[in-house]
N, C-alpha and C positions, 0 to 999 in steps of 0.2 A: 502486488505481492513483493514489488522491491524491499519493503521493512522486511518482510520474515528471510528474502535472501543476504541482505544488510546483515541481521542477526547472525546469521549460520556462517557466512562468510569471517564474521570478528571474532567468533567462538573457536573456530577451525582455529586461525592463528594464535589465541592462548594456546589450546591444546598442544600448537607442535612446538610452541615455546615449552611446554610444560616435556618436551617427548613424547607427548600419546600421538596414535594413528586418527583416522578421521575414514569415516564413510560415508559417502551420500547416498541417501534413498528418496528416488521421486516415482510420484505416478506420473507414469508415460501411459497410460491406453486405459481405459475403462468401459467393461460391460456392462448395460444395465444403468442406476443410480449409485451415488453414494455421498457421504456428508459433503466431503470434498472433491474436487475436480482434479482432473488432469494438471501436471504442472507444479502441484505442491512439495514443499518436501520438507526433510529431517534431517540433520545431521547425527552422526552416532559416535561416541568416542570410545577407544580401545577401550577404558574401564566403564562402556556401556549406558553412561551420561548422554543426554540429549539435548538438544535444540530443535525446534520447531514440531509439525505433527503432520501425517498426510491424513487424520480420520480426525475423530471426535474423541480418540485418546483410548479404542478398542483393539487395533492393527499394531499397534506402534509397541507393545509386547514381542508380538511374535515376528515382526521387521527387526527387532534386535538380536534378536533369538537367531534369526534364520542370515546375518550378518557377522555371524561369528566366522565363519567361512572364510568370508572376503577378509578377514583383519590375518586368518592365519596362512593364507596362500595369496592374498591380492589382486584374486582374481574377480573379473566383476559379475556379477549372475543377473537373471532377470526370474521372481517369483509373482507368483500369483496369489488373491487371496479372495476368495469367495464368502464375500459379505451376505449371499442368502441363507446360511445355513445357521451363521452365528451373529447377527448383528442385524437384518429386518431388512436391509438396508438396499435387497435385490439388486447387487451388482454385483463384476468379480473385478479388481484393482489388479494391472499390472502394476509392479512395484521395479525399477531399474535400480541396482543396489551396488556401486563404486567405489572404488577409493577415490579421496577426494585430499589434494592437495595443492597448498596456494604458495608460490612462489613472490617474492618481493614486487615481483615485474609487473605481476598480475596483479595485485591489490593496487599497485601506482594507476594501474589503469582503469581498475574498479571503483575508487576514491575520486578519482577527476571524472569518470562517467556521470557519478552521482552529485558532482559538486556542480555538474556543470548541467543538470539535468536531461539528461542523456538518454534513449532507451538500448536496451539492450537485446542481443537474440541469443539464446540457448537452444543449441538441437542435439537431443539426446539417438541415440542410434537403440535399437533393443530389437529383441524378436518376442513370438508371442506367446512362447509356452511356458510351463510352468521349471523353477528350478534349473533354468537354462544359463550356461556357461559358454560365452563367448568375447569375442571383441568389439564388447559393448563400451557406449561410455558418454559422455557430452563433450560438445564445445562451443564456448562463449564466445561472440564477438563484439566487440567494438564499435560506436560511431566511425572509430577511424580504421576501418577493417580487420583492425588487431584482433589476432585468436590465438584462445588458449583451451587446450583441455583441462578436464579434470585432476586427468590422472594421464603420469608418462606412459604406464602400458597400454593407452587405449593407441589404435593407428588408426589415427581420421583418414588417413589415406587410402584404407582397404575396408570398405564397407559394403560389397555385397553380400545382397539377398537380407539384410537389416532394414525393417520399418524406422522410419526418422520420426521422431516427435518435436515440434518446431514450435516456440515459443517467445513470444517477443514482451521483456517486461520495461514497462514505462516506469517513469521516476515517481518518487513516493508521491499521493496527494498534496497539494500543499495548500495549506491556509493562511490566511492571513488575517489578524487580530487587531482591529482597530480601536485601542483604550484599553487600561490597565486597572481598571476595579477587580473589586471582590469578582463579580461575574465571569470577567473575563477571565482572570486564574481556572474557574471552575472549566470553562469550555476549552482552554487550553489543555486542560487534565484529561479532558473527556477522548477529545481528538488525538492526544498523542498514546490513547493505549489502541487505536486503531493504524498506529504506525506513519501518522498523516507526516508533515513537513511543516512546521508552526514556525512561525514570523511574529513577534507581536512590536506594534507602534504605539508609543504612550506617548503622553502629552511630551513636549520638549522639556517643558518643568516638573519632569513627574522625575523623584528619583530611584523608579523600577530597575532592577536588574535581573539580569536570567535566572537568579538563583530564585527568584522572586514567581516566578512560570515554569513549573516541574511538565519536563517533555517539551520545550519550546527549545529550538534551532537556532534563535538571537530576540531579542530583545534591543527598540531603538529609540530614544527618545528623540521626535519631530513633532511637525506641524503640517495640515494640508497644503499651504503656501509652498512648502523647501520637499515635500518629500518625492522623492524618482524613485517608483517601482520599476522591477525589472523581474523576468520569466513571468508574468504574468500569462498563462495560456491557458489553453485547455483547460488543463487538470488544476487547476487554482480556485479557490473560492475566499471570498472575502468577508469578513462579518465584520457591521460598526454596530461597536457602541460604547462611545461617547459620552452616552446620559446628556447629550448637548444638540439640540435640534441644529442650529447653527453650524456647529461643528460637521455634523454629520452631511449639511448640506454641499457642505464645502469640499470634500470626500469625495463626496458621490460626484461634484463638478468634477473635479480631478480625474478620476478614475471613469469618466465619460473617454478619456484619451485609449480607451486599452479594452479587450474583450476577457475580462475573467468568464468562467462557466456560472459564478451566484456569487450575487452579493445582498446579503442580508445585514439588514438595520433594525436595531430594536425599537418599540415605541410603540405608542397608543394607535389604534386604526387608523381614527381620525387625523392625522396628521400627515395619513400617504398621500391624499389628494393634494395637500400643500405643496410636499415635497414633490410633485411631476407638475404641477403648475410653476413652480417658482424652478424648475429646473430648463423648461423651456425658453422662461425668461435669460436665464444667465449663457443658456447651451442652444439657441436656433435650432439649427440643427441636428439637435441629438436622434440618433436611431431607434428605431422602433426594438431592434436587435437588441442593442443596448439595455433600453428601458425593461425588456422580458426577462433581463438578470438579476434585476433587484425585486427583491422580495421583504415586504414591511407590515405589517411586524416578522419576522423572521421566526421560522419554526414549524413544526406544524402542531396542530389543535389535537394534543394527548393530553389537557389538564395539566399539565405542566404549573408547577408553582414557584417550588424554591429555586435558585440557581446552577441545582446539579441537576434537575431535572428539564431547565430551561437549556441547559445546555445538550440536556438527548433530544430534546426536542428540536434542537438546531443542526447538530450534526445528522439525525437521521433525514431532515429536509434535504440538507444535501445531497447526503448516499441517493435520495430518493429521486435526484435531479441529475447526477453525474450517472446515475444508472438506468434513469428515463424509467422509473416506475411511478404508477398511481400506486398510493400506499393503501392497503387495506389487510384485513384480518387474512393469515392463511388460513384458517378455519372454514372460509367462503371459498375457498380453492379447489377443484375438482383434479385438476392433472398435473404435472409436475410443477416444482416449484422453479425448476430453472430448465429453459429449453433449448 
């Protein structure tokens, strides 16, 4: 969820360019079920404009509504909102609802958290009743221990008898795009409306530019022989394609140096057994660990045709690997969907 707090974080700073106030509203505690989780949040501007959502876009009415308060006293409240009655949804959302304002200091160091891919912790302070008025509030910390609140009225340093809600958000997804066709634009597009972190590599003689990949972070033109990836961890996933067996092979040698979480290659079945036979050749030693990241053909089997479809069928693989689920219909589903 770093993209949606990226967003709310850039929107806050027009607004106080513009003069208006700024409020945050998160779920901190949840009874029961609901669309979204604990964690999420909105920001709300004094003429009532928003960023982000904590529901499916039924709450987020009456969290404006009920934030008029905080814009005209500054005070921060904690509401409730009981989704059984209006929404299906058998749960009741605490909502922690702040003033929320970002100094120079704090963006310097929000900006180098994310450039440097960074995780960060958020603990917001709240109590549990409804319509409550206190010294509530959040604070952000740092890799490098730096903290900041939200908001100057909150006093982190007097917080009894306040439940803490503690939150730790890692750096956006990142992908990484190897080859610059038509295709590749399309998966680009796909993955940057889920907020991912897109890199795209085209040929060294390709003359691709960013402007060329809507939602991509850089665009570079290389070759397997010269290219040095770096943050390659975890939260990275790779997809080739090249349209170039060869190329492609040459890739995946390269990136045998480094553990991304998936790397997907496009291409016919029959060409995977070549590619781990001729991989051994070139790589002895490659890991078994290794080899369980690549996935060829890339995607998974939804009928997939065109290339905007090839491309949901690629990023939901992933989702379905960096989130350790077998994919199948919720309609087969008997108990919740998220435990």
């Amino acid at each position: 969820m770093n993209h949606e707090l990226k967003e709310i974080i850039n929107q806050a700073v027009i607004n106080q360019q513009k003069g208006l106030k700024n409020v945050l509203a998160t779920v901190v505690h949840l009874e029961g079920s609901s669309y979204r989780k604990p964690g999420v949040r909105m920001l709300i501007s004094e003429d009532l404009s928003s960023v982000g959502a904590v529901s499916g876009g039924c709450v987020e009415k009456e969290i404006k509504h009920r934030s008029k308060s905080v814009f005209s006293d500054n005070k921060p409240k904690v509401i409730t909102y009981d989704g059984r009655y209006k929404l299906g949804c058998e749960g009741i959302l605490y909502v922690l609802i702040e003033p929320f304002f970002i100094t120079d200091e704090f963006l310097t160091h929000f900006s180098k958290a994310n450039s440097d891919r960074e995780t960060i912790h958020i603990a917001s302070y709240f109590t549990d009743e409804n319509e409550a008025f206190g010294n509530f509030g959040s604070i952000i910390t740092f890799h490098n221990k730096k903290q900041f609140t939200f908001s100057e009225g909150f006093n982190h340093q007097y917080k009894k008898d306040l439940i803490i809600f503690s939150q730790i958000v890692q750096p956006s997804f990142r992908l990484i795009i190897i080859g610059g066709e038509h295709d590749a634009v399309k998966l680009c597009k796909v993955a940057a409306t889920l907020g991912w972190e897109i890199d795209v590599i085209t040929c060294n003689k390709d003359s691709k530019e960013l402007k060329d990949f809507p939602g991509a972070n850089s665009v570079n033109g290389d070759s397997a022989e010269t290219v040095q990836f770096t943050n390659i961890e975890e939260n990275t996933a790779i997809v080739i394609m090249n349209h170039s067996y060869v190329q492609d092979l040459k890739y995946v040698i390269k990136l045998s140096e480094y553990t991304p979480k998936y790397i997907g290659i496009l291409g016919a079945p029959n060409r995977r057994e070549r590619l781990f036979n001729e991989l051994f050749e070139f790589v002895p030693d490659i890991s078994d660990e290794f080899l369980e990241t690549i996935y060829t053909p890339a995607g998974l089997h939804i009928g997939a045709e065109t290339p905007e479809e090839i491309a949901v069928s690629i990023v939901a693989e992933i989702l379905s690997i960096i989130r350790k689920k077998e994919p199948f219909s919720l309609r087969k589903l008997a108990g919740k969907i998220h435990t």
